[in-house]
C-alpha positions as CSV (number, residue, x, y, z in Angstrom):
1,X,61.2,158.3,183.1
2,X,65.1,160.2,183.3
3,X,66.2,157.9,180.5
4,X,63.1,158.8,178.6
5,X,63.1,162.6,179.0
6,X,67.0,162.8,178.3
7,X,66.4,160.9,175.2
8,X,63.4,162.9,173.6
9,X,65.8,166.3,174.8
10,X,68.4,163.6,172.6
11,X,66.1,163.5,169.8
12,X,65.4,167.4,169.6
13,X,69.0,167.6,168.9
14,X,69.4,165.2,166.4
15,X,66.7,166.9,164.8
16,X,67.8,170.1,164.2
17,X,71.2,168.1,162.7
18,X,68.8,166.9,160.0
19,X,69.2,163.2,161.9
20,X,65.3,162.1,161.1
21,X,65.9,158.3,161.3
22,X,67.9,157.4,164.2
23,X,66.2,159.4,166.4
24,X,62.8,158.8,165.7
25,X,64.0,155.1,166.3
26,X,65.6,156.1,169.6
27,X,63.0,158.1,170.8
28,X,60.0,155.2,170.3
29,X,62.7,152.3,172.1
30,X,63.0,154.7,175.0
31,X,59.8,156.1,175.6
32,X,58.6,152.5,175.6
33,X,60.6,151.3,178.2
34,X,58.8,154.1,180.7
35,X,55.4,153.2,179.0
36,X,55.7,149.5,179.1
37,X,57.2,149.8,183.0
38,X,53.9,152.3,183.7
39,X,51.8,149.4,182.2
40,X,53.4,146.3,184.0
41,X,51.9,148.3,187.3
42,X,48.4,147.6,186.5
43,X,49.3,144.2,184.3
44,X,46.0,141.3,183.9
45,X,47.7,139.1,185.8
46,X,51.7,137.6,186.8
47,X,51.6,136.6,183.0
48,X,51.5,140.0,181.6
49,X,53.4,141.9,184.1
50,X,56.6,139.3,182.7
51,X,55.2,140.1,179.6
52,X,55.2,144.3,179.8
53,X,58.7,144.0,181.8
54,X,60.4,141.7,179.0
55,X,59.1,144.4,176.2
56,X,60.8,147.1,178.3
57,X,64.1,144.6,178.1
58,X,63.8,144.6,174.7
59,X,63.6,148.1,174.6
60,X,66.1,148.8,176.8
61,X,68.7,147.0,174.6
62,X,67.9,148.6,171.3
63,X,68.0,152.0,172.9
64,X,71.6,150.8,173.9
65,X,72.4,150.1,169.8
66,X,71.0,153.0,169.1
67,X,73.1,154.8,171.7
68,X,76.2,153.1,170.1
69,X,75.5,153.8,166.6
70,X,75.2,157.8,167.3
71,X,78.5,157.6,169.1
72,X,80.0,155.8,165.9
73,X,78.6,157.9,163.5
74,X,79.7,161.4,165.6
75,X,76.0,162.7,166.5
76,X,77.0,162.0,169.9
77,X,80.2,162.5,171.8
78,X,82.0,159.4,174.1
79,X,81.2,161.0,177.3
80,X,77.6,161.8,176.5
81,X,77.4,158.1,175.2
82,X,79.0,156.7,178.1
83,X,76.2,158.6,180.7
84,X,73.2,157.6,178.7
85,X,74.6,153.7,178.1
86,X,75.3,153.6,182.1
87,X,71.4,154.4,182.8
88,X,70.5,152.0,180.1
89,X,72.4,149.5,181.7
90,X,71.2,149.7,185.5
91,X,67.7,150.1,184.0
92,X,68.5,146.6,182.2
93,X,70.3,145.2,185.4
94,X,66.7,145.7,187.6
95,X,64.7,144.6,184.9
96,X,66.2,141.4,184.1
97,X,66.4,141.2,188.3
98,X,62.4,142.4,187.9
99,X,61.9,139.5,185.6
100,X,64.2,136.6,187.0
101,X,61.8,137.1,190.3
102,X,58.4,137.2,188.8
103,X,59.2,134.1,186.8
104,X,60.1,132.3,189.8
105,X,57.5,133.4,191.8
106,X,54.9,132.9,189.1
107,X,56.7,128.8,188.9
108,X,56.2,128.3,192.6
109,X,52.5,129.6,192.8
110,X,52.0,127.1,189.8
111,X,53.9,124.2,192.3
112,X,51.9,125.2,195.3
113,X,48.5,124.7,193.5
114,X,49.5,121.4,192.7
């Protein structure tokens, strides 16, 4: 939920530069990795809790390009860049951790019902 609040307060900024386009993309990758998180909670199964976790992945890492293209083009300074990248990448360090075990539990529930 940080991530995503320090993102749209991101987005507000860019805005006001006249930056429509980036940050409308950067705002949707990273209020998606909260929403999809939210949903894995209450997923229809192991199935779809990989599913919802893998989006936020996915979401994670584009939020991260997006991240670097602002600091290339100058709408966003090195050290800001550098803050916001870091929480991307813990956020993507539990999430592939997230992931890695639900897969293998999900593989030895399918053993031990063999």
């Amino acid at each position: 939920m940080a991530l995503s609040v320090e993102i749209l307060q991101l987005t507000k900024e860019l805005r006001a530069k006249h930056e429509n386009i980036i940050s409308a993309q950067i705002g949707r990758s990273a209020t998606s990795i909260c929403a999809n998180i939210a949903e894995s909670k209450y997923a229809h199964g192991r199935a779809d809790f990989i599913a919802k976790l893998e989006i936020s992945l996915k979401e994670t890492n584009e939020t991260s390009k997006w991240l670097e293209m602002l600091r290339k083009s100058g709408y966003i300074d090195e050290e800001r860049y550098k803050q916001l990248d870091r929480k991307c990448s813990s956020i993507r360090f539990l999430l592939v951790k997230s992931v890695t075990t639900a897969k293998n539990n999900l593989i030895q529930s399918k053993e031990n019902n063999l």
